[in-house]
CHARMM internal coordinates of N, CA and C (Angstrom, degrees):
IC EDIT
DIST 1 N 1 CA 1.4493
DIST 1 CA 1 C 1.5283
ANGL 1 N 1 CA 1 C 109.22
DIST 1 C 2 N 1.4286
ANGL 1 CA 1 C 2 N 123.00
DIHE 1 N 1 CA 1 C 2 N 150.00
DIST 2 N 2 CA 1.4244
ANGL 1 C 2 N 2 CA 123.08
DIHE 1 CA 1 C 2 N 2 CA -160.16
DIST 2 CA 2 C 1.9703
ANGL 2 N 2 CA 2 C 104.17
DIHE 1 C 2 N 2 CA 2 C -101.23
DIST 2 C 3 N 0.6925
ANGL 2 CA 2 C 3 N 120.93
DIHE 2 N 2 CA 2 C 3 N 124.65
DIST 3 N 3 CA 1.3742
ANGL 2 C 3 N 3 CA 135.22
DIHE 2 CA 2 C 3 N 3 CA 171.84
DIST 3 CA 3 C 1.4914
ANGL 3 N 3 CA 3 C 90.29
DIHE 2 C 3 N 3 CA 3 C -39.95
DIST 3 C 4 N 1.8248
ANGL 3 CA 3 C 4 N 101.87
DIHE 3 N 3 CA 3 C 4 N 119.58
DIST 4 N 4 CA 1.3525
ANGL 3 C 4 N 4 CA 105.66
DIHE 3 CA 3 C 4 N 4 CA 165.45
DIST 4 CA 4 C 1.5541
ANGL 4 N 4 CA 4 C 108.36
DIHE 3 C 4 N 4 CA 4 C -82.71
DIST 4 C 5 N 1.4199
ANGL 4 CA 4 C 5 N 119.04
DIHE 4 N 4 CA 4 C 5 N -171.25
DIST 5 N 5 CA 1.5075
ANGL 4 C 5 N 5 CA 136.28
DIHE 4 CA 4 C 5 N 5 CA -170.72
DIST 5 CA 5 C 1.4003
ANGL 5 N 5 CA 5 C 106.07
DIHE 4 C 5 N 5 CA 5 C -174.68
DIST 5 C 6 N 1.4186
ANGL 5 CA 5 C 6 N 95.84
DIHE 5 N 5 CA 5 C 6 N 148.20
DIST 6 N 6 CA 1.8035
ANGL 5 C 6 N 6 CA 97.11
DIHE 5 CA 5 C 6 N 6 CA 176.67
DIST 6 CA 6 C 0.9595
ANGL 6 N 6 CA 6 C 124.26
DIHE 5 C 6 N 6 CA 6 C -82.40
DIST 6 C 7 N 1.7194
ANGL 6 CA 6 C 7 N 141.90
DIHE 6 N 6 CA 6 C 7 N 141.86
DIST 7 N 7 CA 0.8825
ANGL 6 C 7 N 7 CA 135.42
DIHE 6 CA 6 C 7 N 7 CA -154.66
DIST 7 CA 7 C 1.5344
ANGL 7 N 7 CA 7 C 104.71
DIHE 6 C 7 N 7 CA 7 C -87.05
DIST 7 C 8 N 1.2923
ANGL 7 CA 7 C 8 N 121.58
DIHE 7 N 7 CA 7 C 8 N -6.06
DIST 8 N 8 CA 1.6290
ANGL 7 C 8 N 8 CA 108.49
DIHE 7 CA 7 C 8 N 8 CA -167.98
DIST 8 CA 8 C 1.9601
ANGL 8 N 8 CA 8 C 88.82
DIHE 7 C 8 N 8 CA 8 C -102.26
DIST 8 C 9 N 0.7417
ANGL 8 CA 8 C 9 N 118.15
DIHE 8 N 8 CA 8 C 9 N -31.97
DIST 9 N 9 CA 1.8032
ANGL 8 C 9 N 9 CA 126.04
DIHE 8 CA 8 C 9 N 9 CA -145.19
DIST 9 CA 9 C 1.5089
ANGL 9 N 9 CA 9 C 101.18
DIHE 8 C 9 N 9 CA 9 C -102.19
DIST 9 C 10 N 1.4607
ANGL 9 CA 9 C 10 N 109.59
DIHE 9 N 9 CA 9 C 10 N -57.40
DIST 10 N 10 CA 1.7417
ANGL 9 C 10 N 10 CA 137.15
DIHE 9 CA 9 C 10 N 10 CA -167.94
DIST 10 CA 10 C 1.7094
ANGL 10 N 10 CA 10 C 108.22
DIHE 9 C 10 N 10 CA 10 C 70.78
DIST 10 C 11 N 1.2995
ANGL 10 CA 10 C 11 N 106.17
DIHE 10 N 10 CA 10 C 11 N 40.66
DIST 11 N 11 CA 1.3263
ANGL 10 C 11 N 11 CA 128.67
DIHE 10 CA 10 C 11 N 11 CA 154.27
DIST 11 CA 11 C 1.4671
ANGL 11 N 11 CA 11 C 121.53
DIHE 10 C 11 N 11 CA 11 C -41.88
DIST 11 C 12 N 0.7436
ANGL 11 CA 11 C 12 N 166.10
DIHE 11 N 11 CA 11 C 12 N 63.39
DIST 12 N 12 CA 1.8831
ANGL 11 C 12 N 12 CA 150.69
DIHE 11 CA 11 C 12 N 12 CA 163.39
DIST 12 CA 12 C 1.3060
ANGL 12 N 12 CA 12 C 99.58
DIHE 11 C 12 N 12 CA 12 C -2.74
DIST 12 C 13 N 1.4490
ANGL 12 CA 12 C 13 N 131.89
DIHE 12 N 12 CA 12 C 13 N 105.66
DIST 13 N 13 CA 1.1082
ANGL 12 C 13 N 13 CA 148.62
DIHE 12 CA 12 C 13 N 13 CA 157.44
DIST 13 CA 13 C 2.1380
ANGL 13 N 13 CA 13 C 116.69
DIHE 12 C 13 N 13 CA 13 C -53.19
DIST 13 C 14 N 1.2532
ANGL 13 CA 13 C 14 N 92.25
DIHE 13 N 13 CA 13 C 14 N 130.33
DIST 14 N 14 CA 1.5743
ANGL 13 C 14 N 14 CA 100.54
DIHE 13 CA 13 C 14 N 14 CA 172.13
DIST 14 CA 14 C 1.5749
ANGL 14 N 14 CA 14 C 138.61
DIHE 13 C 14 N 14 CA 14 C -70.55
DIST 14 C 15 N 0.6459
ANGL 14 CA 14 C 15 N 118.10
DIHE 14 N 14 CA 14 C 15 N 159.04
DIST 15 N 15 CA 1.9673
ANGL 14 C 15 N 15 CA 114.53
DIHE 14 CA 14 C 15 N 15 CA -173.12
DIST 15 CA 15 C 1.5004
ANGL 15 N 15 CA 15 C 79.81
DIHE 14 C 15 N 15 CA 15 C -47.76
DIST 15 C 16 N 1.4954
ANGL 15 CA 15 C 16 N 107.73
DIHE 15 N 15 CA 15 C 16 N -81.77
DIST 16 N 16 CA 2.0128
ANGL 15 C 16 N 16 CA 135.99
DIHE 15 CA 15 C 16 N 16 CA -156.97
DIST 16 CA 16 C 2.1805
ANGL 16 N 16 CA 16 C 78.78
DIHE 15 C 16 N 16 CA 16 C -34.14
DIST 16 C 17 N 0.9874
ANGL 16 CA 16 C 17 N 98.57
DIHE 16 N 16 CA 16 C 17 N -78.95
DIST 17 N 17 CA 1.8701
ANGL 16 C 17 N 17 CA 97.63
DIHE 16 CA 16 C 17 N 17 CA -160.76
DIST 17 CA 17 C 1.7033
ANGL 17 N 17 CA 17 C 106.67
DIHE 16 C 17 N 17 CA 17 C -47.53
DIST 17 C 18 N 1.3861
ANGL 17 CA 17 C 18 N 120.90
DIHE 17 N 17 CA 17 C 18 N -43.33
DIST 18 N 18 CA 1.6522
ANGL 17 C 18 N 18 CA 102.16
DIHE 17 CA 17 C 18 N 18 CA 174.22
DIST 18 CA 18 C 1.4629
ANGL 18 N 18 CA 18 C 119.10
DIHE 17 C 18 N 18 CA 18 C -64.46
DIST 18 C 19 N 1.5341
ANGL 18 CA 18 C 19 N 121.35
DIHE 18 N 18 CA 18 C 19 N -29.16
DIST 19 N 19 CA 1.6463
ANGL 18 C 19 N 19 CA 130.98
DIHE 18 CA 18 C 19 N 19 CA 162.18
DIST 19 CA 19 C 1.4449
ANGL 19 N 19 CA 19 C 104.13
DIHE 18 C 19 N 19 CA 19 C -48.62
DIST 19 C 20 N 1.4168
ANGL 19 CA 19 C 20 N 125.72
DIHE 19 N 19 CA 19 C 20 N -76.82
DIST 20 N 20 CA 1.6847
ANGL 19 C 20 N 20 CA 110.43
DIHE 19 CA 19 C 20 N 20 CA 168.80
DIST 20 CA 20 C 1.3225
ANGL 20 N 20 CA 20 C 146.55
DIHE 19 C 20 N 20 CA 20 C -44.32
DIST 20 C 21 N 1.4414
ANGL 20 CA 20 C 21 N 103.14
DIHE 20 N 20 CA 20 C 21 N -21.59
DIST 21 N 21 CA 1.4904
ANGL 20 C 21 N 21 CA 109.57
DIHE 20 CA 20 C 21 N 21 CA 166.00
DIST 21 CA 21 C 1.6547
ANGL 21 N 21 CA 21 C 106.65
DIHE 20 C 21 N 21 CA 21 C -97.38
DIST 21 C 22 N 1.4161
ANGL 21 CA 21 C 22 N 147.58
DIHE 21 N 21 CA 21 C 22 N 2.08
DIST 22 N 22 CA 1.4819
ANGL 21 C 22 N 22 CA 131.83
DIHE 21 CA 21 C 22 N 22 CA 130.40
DIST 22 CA 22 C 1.1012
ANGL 22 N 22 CA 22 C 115.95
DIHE 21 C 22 N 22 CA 22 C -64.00
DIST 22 C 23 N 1.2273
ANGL 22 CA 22 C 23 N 120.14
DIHE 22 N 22 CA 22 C 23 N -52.20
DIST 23 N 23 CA 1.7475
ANGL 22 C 23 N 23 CA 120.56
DIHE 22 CA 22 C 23 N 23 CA 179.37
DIST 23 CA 23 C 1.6119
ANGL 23 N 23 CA 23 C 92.91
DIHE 22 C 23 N 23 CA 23 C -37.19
DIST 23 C 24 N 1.1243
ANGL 23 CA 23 C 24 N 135.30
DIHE 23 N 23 CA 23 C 24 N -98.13
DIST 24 N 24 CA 1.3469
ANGL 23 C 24 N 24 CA 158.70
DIHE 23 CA 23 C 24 N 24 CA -172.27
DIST 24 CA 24 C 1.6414
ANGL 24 N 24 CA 24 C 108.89
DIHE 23 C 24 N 24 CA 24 C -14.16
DIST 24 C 25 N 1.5178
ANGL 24 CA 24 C 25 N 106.02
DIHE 24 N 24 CA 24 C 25 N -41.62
DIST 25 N 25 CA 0.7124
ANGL 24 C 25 N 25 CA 118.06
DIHE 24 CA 24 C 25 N 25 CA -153.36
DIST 25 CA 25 C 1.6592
ANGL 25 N 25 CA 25 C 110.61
DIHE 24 C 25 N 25 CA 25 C -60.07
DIST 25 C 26 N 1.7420
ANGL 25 CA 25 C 26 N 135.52
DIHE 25 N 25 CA 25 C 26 N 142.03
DIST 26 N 26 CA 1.2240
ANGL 25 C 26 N 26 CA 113.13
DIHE 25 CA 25 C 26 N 26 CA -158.23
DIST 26 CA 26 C 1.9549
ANGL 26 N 26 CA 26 C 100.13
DIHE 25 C 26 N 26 CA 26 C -117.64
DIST 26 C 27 N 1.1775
ANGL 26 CA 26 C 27 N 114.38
DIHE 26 N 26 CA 26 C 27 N -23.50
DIST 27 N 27 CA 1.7617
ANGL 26 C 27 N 27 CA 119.64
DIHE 26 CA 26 C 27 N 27 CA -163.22
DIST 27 CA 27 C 1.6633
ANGL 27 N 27 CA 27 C 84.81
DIHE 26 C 27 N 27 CA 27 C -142.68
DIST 27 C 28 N 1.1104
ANGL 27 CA 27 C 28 N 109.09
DIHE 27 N 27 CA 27 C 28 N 138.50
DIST 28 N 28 CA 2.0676
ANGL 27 C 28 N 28 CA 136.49
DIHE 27 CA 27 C 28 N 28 CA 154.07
DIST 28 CA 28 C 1.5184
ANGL 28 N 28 CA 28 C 97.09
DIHE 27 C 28 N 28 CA 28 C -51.25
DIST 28 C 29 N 1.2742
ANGL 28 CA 28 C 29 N 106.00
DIHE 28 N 28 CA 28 C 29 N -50.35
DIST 29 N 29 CA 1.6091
ANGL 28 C 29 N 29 CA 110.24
DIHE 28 CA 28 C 29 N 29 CA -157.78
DIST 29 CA 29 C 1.3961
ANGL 29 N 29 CA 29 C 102.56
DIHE 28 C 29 N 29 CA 29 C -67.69
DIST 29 C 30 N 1.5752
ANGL 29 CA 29 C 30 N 115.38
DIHE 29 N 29 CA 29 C 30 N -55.67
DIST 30 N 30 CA 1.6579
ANGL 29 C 30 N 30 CA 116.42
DIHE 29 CA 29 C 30 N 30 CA 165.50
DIST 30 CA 30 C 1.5176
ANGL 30 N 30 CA 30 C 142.61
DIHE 29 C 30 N 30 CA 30 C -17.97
DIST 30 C 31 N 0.8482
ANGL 30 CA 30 C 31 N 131.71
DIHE 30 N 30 CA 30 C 31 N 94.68
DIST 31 N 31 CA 1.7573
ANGL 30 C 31 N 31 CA 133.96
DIHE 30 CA 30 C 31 N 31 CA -174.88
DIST 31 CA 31 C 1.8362
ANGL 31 N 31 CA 31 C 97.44
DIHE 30 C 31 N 31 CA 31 C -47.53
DIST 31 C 32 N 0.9570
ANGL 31 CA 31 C 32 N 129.27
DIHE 31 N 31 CA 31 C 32 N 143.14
DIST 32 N 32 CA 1.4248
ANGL 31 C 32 N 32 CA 138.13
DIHE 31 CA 31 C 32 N 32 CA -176.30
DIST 32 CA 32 C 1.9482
ANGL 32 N 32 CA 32 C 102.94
DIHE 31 C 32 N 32 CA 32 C -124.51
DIST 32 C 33 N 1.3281
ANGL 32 CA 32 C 33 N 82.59
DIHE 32 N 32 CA 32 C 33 N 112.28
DIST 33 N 33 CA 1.5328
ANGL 32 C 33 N 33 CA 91.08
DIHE 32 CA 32 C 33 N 33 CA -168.56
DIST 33 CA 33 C 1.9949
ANGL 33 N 33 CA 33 C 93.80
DIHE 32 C 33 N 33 CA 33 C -90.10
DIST 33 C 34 N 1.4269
ANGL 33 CA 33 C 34 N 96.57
DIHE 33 N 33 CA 33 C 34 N 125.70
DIST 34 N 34 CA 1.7068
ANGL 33 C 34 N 34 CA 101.76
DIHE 33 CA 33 C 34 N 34 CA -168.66
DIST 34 CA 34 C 1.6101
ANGL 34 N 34 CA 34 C 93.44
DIHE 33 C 34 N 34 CA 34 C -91.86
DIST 34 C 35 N 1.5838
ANGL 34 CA 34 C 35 N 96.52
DIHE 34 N 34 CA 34 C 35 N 132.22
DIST 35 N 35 CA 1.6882
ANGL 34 C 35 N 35 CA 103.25
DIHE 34 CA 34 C 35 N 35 CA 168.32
DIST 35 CA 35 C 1.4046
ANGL 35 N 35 CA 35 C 103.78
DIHE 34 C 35 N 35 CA 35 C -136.56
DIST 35 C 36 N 1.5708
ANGL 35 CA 35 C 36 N 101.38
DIHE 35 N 35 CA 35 C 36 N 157.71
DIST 36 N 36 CA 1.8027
ANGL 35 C 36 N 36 CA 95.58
DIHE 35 CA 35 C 36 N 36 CA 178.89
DIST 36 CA 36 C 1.6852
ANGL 36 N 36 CA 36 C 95.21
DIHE 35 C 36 N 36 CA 36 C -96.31
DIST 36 C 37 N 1.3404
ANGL 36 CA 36 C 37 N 108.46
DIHE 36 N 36 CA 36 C 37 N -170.09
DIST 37 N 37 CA 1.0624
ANGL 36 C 37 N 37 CA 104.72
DIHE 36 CA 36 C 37 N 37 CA -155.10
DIST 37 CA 37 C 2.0939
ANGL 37 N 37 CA 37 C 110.90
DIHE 36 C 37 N 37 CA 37 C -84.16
DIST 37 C 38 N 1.1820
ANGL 37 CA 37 C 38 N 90.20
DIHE 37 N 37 CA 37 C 38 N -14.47
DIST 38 N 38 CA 1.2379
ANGL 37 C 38 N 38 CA 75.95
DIHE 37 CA 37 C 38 N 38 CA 177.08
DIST 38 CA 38 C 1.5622
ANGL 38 N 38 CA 38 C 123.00
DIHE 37 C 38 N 38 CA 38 C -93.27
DIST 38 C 39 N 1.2907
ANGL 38 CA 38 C 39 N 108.45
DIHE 38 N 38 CA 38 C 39 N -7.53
DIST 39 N 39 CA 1.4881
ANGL 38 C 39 N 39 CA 115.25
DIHE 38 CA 38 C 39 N 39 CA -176.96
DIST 39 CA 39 C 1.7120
ANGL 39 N 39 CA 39 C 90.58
DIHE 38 C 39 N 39 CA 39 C -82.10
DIST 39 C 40 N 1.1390
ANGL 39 CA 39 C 40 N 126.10
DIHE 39 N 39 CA 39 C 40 N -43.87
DIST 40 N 40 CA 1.3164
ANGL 39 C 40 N 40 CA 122.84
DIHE 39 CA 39 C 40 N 40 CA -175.20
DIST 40 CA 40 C 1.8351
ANGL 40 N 40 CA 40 C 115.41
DIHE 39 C 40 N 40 CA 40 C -60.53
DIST 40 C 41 N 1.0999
ANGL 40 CA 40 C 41 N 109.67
DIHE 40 N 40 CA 40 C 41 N -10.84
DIST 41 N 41 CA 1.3403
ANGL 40 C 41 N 41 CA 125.89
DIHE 40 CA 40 C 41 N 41 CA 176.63
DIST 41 CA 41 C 1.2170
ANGL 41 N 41 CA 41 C 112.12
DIHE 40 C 41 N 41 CA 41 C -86.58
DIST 41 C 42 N 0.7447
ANGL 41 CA 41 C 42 N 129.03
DIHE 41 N 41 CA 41 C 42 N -38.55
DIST 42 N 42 CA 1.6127
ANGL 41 C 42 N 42 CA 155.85
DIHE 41 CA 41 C 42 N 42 CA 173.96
DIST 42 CA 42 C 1.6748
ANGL 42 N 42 CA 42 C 110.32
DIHE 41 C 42 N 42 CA 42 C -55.46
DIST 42 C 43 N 1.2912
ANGL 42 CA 42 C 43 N 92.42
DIHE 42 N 42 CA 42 C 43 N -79.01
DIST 43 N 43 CA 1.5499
ANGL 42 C 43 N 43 CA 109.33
DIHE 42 CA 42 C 43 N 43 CA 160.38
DIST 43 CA 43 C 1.5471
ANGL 43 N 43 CA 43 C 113.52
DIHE 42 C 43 N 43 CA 43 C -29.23
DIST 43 C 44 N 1.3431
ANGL 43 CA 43 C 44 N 122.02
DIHE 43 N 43 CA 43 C 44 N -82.23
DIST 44 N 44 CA 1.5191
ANGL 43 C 44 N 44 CA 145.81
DIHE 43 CA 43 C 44 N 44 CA 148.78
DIST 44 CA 44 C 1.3500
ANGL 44 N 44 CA 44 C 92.08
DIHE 43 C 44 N 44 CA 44 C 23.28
DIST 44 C 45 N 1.9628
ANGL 44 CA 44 C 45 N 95.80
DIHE 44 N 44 CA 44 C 45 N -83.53
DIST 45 N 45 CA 1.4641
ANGL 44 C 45 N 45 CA 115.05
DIHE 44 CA 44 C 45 N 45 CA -141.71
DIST 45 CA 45 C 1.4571
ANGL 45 N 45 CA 45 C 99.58
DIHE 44 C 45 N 45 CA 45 C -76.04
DIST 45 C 46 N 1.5452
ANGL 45 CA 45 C 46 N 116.99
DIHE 45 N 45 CA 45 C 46 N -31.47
DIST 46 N 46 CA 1.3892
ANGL 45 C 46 N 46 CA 102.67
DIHE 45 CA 45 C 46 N 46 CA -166.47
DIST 46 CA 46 C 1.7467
ANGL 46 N 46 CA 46 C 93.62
DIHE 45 C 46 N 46 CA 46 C -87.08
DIST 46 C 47 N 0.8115
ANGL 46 CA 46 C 47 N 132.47
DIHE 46 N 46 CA 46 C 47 N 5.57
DIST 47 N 47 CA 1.8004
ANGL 46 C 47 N 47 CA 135.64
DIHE 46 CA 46 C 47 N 47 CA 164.10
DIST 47 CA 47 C 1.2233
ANGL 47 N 47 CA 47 C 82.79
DIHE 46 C 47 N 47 CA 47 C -77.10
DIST 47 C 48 N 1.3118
ANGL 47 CA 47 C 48 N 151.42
DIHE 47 N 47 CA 47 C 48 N -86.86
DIST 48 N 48 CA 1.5760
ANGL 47 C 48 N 48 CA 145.05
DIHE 47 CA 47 C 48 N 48 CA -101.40
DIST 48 CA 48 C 1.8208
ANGL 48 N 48 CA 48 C 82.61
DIHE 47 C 48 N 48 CA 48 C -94.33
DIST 48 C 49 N 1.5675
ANGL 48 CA 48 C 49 N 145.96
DIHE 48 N 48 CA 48 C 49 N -67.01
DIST 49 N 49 CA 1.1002
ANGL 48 C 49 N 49 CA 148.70
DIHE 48 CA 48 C 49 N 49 CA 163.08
DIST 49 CA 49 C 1.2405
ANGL 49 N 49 CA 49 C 113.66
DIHE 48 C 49 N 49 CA 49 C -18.51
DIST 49 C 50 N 1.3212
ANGL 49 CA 49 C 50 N 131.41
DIHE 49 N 49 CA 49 C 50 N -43.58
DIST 50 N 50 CA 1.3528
ANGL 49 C 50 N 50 CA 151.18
DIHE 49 CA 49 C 50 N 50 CA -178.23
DIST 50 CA 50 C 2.0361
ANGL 50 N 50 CA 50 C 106.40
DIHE 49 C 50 N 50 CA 50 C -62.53
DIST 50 C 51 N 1.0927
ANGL 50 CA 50 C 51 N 98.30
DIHE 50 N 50 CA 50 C 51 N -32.06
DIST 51 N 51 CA 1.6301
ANGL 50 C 51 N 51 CA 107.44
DIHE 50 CA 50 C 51 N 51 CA -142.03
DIST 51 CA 51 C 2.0150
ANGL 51 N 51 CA 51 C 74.88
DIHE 50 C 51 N 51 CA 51 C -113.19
DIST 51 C 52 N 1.3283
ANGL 51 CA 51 C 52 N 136.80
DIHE 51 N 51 CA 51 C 52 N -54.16
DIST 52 N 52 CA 1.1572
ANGL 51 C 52 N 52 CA 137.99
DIHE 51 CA 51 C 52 N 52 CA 162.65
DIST 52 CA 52 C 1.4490
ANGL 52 N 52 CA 52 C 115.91
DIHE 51 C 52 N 52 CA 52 C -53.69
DIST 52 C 53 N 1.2850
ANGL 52 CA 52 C 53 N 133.94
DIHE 52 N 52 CA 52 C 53 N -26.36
DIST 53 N 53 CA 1.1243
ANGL 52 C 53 N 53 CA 128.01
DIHE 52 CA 52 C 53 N 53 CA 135.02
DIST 53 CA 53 C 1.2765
ANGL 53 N 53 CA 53 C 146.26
DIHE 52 C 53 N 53 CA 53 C -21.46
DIST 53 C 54 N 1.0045
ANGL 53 CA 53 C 54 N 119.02
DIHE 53 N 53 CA 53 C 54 N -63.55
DIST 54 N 54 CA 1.7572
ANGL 53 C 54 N 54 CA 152.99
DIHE 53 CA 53 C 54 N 54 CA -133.64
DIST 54 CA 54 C 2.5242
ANGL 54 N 54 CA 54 C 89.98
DIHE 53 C 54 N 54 CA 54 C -128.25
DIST 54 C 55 N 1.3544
ANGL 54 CA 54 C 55 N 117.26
DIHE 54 N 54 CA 54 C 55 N -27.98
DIST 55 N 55 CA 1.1393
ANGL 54 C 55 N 55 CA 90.53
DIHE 54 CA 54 C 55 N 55 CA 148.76
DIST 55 CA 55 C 1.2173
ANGL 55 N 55 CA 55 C 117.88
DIHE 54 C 55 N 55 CA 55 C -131.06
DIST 55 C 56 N 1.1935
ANGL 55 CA 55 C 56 N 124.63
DIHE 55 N 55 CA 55 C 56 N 42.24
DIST 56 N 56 CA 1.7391
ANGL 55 C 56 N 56 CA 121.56
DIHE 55 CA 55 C 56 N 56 CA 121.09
DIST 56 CA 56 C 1.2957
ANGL 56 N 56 CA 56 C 131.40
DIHE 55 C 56 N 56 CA 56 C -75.68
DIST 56 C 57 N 1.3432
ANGL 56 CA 56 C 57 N 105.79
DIHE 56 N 56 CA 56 C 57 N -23.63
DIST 57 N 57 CA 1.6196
ANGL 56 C 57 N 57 CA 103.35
DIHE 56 CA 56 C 57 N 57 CA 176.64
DIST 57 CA 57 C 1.7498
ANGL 57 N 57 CA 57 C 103.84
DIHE 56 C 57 N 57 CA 57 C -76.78
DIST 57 C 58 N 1.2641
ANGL 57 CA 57 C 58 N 113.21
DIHE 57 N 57 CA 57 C 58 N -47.19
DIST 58 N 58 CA 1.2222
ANGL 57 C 58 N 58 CA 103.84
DIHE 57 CA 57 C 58 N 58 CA 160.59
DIST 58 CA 58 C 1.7303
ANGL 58 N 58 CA 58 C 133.34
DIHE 57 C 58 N 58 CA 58 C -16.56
DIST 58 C 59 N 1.2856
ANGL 58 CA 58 C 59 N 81.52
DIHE 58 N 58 CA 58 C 59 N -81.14
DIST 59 N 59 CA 1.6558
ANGL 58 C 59 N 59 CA 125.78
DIHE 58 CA 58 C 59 N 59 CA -167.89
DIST 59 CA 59 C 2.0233
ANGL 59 N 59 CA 59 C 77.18
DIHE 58 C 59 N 59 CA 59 C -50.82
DIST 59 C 60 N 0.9010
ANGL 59 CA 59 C 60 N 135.62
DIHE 59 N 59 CA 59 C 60 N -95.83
DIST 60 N 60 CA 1.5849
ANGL 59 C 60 N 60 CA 136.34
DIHE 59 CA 59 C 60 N 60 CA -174.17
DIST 60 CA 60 C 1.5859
ANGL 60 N 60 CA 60 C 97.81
DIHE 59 C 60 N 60 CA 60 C -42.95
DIST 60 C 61 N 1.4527
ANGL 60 CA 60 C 61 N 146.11
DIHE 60 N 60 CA 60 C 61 N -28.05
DIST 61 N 61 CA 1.7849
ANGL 60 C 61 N 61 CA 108.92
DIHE 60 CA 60 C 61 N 61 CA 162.36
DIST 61 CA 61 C 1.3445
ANGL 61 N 61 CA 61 C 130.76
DIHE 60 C 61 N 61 CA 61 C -72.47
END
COOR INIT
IC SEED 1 N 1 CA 1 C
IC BUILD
């Protein structure tokens, strides 16, 4: 089996981080984009800013 890596970083991914990304995982059919854990944090936060964004702009029309 080929040593995964993250796709944003190219990190060598950990036992613990490939276990969270099956857990996570939602469809077979789905491509599973591998992140280590801190790029996935990253991701996260700039999602959660994104989404706090979008209802304040709301919230002010």
């Amino acid at each position: 089996m080929s040593e995964k890596v993250c796709a944003v970083c190219g990190k060598p991914l950990t036992p613990e981080e490939l276990r969270i990304i099956q857990l996570t995982r939602r469809s077979p059919l789905r491509r599973s984009r591998y992140l280590c854990a801190d790029c996935r944090k990253k991701e996260y936060e700039r999602y959660m800013k994104e989404v706090k964004e979008l209802v304040e702009k709301e919230e002010r029309s």
